[in-house]
C-alpha positions as CSV (number, residue, x, y, z in Angstrom):
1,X,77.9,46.0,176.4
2,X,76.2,47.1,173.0
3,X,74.4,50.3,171.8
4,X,71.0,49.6,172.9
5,X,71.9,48.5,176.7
6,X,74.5,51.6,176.4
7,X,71.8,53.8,175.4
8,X,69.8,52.6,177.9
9,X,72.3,53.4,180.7
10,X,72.5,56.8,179.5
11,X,68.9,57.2,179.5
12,X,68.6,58.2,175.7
13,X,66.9,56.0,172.8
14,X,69.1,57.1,170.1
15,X,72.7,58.7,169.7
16,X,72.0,61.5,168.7
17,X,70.3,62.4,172.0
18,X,74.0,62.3,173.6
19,X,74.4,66.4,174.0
20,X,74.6,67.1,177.8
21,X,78.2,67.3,179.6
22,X,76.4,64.8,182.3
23,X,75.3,62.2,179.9
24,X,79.3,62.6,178.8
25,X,80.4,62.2,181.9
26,X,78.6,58.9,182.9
27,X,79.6,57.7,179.6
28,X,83.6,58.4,180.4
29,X,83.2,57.2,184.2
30,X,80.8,54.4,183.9
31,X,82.6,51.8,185.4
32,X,82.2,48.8,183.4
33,X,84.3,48.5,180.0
34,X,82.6,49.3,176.9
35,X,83.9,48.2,173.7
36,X,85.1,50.2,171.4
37,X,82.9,49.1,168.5
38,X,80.3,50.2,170.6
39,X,81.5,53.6,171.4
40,X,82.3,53.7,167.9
41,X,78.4,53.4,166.7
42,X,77.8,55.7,169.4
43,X,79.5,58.7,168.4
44,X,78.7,57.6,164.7
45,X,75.1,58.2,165.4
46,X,75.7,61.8,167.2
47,X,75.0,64.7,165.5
48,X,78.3,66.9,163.7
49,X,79.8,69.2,166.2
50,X,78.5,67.6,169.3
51,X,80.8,65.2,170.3
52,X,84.1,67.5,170.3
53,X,82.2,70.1,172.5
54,X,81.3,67.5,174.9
55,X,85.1,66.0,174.9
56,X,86.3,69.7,175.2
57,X,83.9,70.0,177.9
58,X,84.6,67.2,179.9
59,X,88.7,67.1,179.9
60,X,88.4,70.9,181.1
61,X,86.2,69.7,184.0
62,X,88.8,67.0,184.6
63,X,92.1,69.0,184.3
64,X,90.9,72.1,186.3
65,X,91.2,69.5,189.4
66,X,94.7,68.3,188.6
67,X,96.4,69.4,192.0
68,X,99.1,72.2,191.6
69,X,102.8,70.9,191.0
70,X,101.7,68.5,188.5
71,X,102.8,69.8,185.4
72,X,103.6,66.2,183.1
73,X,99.5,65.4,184.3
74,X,98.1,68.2,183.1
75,X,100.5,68.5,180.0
76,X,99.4,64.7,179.3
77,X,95.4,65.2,179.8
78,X,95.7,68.1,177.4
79,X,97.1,66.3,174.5
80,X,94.9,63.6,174.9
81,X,92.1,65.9,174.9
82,X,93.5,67.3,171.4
83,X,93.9,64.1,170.2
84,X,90.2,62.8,171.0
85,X,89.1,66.2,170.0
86,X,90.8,66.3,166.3
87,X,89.8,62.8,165.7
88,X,86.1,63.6,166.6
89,X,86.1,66.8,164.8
90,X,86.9,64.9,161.5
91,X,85.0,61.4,162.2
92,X,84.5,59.6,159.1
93,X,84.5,56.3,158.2
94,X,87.9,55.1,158.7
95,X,89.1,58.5,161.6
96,X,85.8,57.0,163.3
97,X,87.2,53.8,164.4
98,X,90.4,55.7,165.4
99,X,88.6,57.8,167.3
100,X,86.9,54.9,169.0
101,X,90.3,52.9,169.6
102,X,91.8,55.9,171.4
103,X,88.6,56.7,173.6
104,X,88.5,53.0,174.4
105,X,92.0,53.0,175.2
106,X,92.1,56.3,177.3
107,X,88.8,55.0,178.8
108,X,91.0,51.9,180.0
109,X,94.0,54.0,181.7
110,X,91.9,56.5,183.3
111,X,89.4,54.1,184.9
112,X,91.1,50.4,185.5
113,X,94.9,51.0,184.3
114,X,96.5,54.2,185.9
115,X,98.3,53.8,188.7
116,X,98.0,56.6,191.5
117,X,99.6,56.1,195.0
118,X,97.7,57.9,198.0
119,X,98.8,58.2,201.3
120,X,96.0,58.2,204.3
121,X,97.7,60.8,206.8
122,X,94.8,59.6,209.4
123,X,94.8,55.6,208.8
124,X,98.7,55.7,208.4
125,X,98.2,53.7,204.9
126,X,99.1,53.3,201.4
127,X,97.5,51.8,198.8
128,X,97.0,52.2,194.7
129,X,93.9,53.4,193.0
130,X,92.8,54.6,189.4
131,X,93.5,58.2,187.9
132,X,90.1,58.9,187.8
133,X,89.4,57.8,191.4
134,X,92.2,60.0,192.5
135,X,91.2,63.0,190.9
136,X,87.8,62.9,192.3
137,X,89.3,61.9,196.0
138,X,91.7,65.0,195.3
139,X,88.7,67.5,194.8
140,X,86.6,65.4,197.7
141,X,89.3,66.4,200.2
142,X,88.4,69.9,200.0
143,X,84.9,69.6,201.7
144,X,86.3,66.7,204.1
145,X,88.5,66.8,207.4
146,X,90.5,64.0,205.0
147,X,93.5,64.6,204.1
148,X,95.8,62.2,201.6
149,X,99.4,62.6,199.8
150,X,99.0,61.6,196.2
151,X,101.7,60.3,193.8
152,X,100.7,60.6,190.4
153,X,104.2,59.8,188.8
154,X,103.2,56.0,187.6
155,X,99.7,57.3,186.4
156,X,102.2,59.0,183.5
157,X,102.7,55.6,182.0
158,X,100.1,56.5,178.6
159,X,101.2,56.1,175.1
160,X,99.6,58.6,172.6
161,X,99.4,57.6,169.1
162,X,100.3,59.6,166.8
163,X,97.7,60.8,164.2
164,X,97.9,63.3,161.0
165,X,95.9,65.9,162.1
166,X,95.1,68.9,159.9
167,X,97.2,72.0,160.3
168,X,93.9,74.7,159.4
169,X,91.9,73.2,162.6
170,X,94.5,73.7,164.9
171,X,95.4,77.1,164.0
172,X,91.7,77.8,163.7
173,X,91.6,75.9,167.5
174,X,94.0,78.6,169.0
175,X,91.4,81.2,168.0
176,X,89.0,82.9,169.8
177,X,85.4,82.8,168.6
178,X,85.3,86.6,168.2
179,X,88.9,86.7,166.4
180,X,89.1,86.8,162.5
181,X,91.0,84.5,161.3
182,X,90.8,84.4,157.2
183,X,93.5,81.8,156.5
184,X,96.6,84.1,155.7
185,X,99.5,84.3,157.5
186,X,100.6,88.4,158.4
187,X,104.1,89.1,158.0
188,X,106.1,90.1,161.1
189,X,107.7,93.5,160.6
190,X,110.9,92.8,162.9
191,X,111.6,89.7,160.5
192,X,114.7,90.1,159.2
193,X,116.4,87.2,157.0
């Protein structure tokens, strides 16, 4: 798949049209691989700012359905989501294609790769489906008479790189839009060498 039938799926004519959390969303669960030089033009042609909303946007949507009890899950959708974010949030020539890499790569386990066992109580069966497909058939069981057992343990198999990521936008990350933050660190009083 290239840009142009890309675009075309998500109903834009240019990149820089990608601002809605639904055109996100079809772009993380379309299910047909893109490749990563493609999603790498893609969010080269977005406007600044945008696309690290729309990742922050999306992996809360995703982790607010990770089913209770599963801790390492949510732990692990979290980082990635940092990771994605901080590579978006300074996307230039060369954190672009890293960016790209690791969206094509988290792309891969959460839509083809991941492993999650479900249990059918009513059919009595077993059987292996995608993270993504999981988590969706996890919220889905709420407004359905279904019910299923879901092991998520192999789904934990996902290697983050590991990226140099600035120090100032992750202490600027843990602040709240209406907290001042000037760049100083205050001295504790109780600190005693």
């Amino acid at each position: 798949m290239n840009l142009e039938e890309l675009l075309s799926l998500l109903d834009i004519e240019s990149p820089s049209e990608l601002v809605y959390f639904e055109q996100f969303a079809d772009l993380m669960e379309h299910p047909q691989d893109i490749p990563y030089e493609t999603l790498e033009s893609l969010a080269a042609g977005m406007e600044p700012g945008t696309l690290p909303e729309l990742i922050e946007g999306y992996f809360e949507d995703v982790i607010k359905f990770v089913p209770d009890g599963e801790g390492e899950l949510y732990t692990l959708l979290q980082n990635i989501a940092t990771t994605l974010t901080s590579l978006a949030e300074g996307a230039d020539e060369d954190s672009g294609h890293m960016f790209a890499e690791e969206l094509y790569k988290f792309r891969s386990w959460y839509l083809f790769e991941s492993s999650v066992m479900i249990k059918d109580f009513a059919e009595g069966t077993e059987r292996e489906i995608p993270l993504m497909e999981a988590l969706t058939l996890y919220r889905a069981q709420n407004f359905t008479d279904e019910e299923y057992l879901f092991d998520f343990s192999d789904a934990l198999d996902y290697q983050l790189e590991e990226y140099i990521v600035s120090l100032g936008s992750l202490v600027e990350d843990n602040y709240d839009d209406g907290d001042d933050y000037d760049g100083s660190y205050a001295e504790d009083e109780d600190y005693q060498e």
